[in-house]
C-alpha positions in Angstrom: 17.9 -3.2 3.7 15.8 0.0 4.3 13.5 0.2 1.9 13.0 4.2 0.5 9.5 5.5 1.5 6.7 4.6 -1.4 6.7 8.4 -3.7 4.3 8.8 -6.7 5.4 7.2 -9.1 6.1 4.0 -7.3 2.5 4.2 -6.2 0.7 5.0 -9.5 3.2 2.6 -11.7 1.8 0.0 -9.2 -1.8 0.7 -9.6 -0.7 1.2 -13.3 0.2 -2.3 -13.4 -3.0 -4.2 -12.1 -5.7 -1.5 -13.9 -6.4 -4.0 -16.1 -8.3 -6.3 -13.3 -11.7 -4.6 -12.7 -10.9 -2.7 -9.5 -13.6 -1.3 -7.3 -11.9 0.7 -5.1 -8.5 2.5 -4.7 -8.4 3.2 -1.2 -5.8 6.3 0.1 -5.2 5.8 3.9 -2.7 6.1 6.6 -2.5 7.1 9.5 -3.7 10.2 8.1 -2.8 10.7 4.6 -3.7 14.5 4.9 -0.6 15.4 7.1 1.2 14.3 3.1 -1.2 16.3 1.1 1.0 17.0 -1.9 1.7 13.8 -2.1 -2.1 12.1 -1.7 -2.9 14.9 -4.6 -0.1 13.7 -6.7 -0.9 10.3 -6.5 -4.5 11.1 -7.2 -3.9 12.7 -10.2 -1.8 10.0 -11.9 -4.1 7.3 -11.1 -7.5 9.0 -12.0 -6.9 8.0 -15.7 -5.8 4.5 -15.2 -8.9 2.6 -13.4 -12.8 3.1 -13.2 -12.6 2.4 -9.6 -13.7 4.8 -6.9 -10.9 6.7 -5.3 -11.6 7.1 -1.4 -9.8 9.3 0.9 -9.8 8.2 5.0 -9.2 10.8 7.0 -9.9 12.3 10.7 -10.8 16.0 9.1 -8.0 17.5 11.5 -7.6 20.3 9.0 -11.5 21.0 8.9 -11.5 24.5 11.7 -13.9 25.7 9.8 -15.9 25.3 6.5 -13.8 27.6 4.6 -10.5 25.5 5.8 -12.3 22.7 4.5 -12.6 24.0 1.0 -9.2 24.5 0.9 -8.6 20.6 1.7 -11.6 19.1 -0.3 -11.5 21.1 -3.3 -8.0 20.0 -4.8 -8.8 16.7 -3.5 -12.2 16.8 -5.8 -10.0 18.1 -8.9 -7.7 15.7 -8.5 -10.0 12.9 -9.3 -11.5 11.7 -5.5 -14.5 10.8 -5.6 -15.3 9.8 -2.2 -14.4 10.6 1.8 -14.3 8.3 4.5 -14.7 9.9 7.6 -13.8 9.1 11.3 -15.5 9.9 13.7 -15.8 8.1 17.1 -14.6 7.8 20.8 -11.0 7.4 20.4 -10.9 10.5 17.8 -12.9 12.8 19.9 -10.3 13.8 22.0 -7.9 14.8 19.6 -9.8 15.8 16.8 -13.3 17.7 17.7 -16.4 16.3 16.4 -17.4 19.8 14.7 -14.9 19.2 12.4 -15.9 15.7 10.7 -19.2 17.9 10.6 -17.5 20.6 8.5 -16.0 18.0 6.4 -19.1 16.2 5.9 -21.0 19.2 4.9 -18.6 20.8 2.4 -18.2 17.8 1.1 -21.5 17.2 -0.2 -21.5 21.0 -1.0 -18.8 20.0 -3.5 -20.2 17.3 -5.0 -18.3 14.4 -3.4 -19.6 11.3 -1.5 -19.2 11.0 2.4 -19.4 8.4 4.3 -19.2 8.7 8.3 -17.5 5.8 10.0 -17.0 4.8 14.1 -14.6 2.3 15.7 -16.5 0.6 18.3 -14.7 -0.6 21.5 -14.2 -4.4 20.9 -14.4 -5.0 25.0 -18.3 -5.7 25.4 -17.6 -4.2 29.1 -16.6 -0.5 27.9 -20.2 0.0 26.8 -20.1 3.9 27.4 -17.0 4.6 24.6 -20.2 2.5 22.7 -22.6 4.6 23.5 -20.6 7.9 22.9 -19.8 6.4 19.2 -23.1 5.7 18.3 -24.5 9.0 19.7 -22.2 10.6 17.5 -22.7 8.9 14.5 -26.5 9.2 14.5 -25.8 13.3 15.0 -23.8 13.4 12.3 -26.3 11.8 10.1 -29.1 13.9 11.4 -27.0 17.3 11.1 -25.9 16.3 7.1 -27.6 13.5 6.2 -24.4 11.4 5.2 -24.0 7.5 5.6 -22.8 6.4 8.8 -21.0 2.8 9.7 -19.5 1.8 12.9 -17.6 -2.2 13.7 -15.3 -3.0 16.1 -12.1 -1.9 16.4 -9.4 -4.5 15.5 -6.5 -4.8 18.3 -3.6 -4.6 16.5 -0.6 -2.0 16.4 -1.2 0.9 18.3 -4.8 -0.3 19.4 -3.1 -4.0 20.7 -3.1 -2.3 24.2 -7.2 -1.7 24.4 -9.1 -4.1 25.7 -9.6 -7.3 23.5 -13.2 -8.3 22.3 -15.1 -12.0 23.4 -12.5 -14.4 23.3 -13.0 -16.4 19.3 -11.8 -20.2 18.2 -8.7 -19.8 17.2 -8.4 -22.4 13.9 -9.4 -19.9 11.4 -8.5 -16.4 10.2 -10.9 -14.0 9.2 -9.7 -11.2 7.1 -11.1 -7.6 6.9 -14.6 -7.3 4.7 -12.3 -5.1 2.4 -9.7 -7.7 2.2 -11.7 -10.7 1.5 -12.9 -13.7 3.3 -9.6 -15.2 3.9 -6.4 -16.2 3.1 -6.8 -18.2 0.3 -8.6 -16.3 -1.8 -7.8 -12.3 -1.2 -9.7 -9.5 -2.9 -7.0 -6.6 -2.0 -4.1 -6.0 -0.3 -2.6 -2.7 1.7 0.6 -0.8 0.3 2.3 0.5 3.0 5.3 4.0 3.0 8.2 1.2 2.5 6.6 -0.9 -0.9 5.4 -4.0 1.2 2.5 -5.2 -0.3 0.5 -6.8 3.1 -2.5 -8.6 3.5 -3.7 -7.2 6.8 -1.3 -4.9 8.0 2.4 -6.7 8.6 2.0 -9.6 6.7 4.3 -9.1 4.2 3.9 -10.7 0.2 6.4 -9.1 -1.7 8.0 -5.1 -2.0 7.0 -3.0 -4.9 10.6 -1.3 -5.0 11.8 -5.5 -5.6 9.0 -6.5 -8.0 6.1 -5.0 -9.8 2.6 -5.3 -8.2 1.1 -8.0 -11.0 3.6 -10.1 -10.4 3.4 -10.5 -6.6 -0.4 -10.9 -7.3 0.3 -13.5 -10.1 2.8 -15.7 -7.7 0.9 -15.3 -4.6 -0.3 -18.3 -2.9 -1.2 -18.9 0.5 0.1 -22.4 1.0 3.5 -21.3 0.3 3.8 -18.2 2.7 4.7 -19.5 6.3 2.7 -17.2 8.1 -0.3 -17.5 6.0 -0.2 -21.2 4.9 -0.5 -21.8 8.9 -3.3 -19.1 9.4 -5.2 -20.6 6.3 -4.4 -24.1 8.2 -5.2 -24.0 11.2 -6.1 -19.8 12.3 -4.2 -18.5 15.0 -3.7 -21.3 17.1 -1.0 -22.4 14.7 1.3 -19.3 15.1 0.7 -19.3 18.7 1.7 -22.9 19.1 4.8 -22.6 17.0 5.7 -18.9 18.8 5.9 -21.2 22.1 7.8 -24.4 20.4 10.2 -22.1 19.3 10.7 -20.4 23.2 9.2 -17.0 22.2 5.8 -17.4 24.4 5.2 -19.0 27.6 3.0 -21.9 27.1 0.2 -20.5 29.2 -0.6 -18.4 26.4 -2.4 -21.5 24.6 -4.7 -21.3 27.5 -5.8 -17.3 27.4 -9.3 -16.4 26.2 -8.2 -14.3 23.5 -10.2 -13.3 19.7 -8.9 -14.3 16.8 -7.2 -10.8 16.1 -5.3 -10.9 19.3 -4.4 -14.3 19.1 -3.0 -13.7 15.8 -1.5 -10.3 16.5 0.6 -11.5 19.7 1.9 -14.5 17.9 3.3 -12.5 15.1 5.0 -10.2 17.2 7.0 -13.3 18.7 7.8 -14.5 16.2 9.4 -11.2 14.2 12.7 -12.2 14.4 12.0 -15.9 13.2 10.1 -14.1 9.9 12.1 -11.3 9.2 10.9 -10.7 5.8 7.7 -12.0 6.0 6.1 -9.8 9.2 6.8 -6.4 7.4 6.6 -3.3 8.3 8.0 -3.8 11.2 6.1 -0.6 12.9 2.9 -3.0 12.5 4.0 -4.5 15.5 4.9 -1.1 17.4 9.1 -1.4 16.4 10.8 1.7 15.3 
């Protein structure tokens, strides 16, 4: 069943309901969460009181023309309780979203008061060294021209970035998670919240649906050993899913064989194997299904 998209008070009852653990960050992400701006303010608001944690907003500065049509964006997302913005800024932004305007963000940020924080997606294909090379030239503008923190890491090729070209290929008998997200599977330090309620560690791997049970309590029953995706990930990495997505018919064999990282290894399998872990691989638009 269709699960209704995540509004406010879904959001900030499930924060509400894991405040108590000492939090370090509440992140507010898409996409681009500014296209919902009512919303992101909304659930700002409610949360503000409820945790100590810093509230970061990621966003491509779309909306920054100019410095006074960054006011209007940064200013309500200031009162609301932000504290902090995460902006991107690299060679796969560029051509949609001009670099002038992270640079209006950036500046009025400061100019308000909040924390910035510059970061660039670097190709993970060692041969597409000039996307690099653009990236990091940008990046050390940026902090020259406002004198904001810049970070850059690979990019991770999964959803709409799967098609780019992968990085050096990786063994594939362990999973490494996102810095943000923790080491690895057994042991998790956050999880993603996606539009529909799934609660995900790393984006599509379903643990449980916020509209189904309250956050604590898919915190409080989650264990890695008893998730099929993840107990074979924390088992054995990649490899695992890859070998059971071609016992099952879903991958040719010669798949075991391709030089792939550990993101794209991981990434292909679970894409296979959709229909065989229809409530586990969630949302299903992870994997580039409507």
């Amino acid at each position: 069943m269709t699960q209704p998209p995540l509004g406010r008070r879904a959001a900030i009852a499930a924060i509400k309901s894991v405040a108590y653990h000492p939090l370090e960050w509440v992140l507010l992400f898409g996409g681009e969460p500014c296209l919902e701006m009512d919303l992101m303010l909304a659930v700002a608001r409610g949360i503000r009181p409820l945790v100590r944690a810093t509230l970061i907003v990621f966003t491509n500065a779309y909306w920054a023309e100019d410095e006074m049509a960054a006011i209007e964006v940064l200013k309500p997302l200031r009162d609301s309780g932000v504290d902090c913005l995460n902006l991107s800024l690299d060679d796969y932004h560029t051509p949609f979203v001009p670099a002038g305007r992270v640079l209006n963000a950036a500046k009025v940020a400061l100019s308000l008061g909040l924390e910035a924080t510059v970061d660039g997606r670097l190709p993970a294909s060692p041969a597409e060294t000039k996307a690099a090379e653009h990236t990091l030239s940008l990046l050390d503008w940026i902090q020259r021209e406002t004198g904001v923190a810049t970070t850059s890491g690979p990019i991770r090729p999964l959803g709409r970035a799967s098609d780019l070209p992968d990085a050096l290929p990786d063994r594939l008998d362990s999973c490494v998670l996102p810095t943000y997200l923790g080491e690895g599977p057994s042991n998790p330090t956050g999880v993603e919240i996606h539009p529909g309620g799934e609660v995900c560690l790393c984006a599509g791997i379903c643990l449980g649906n916020i509209h189904e049970r309250p956050l604590n309590e898919i915190y409080y029953e989650y264990r890695s050993d008893r998730h099929p995706v993840l107990s074979a990930l924390y088992r054995s990495g990649p490899r695992a899913l890859l070998d059971q997505a071609i016992s099952l018919g879903y991958l040719p064999s010669d798949v075991a064989s391709a030089p792939m990282s550990r993101c794209r290894a991981c990434y292909t399998a679970r894409k296979a194997l959709l229909t065989e872990f229809k409530s586990e691989l969630r949302p299903v638009h992870c994997y580039g299904v409507s």
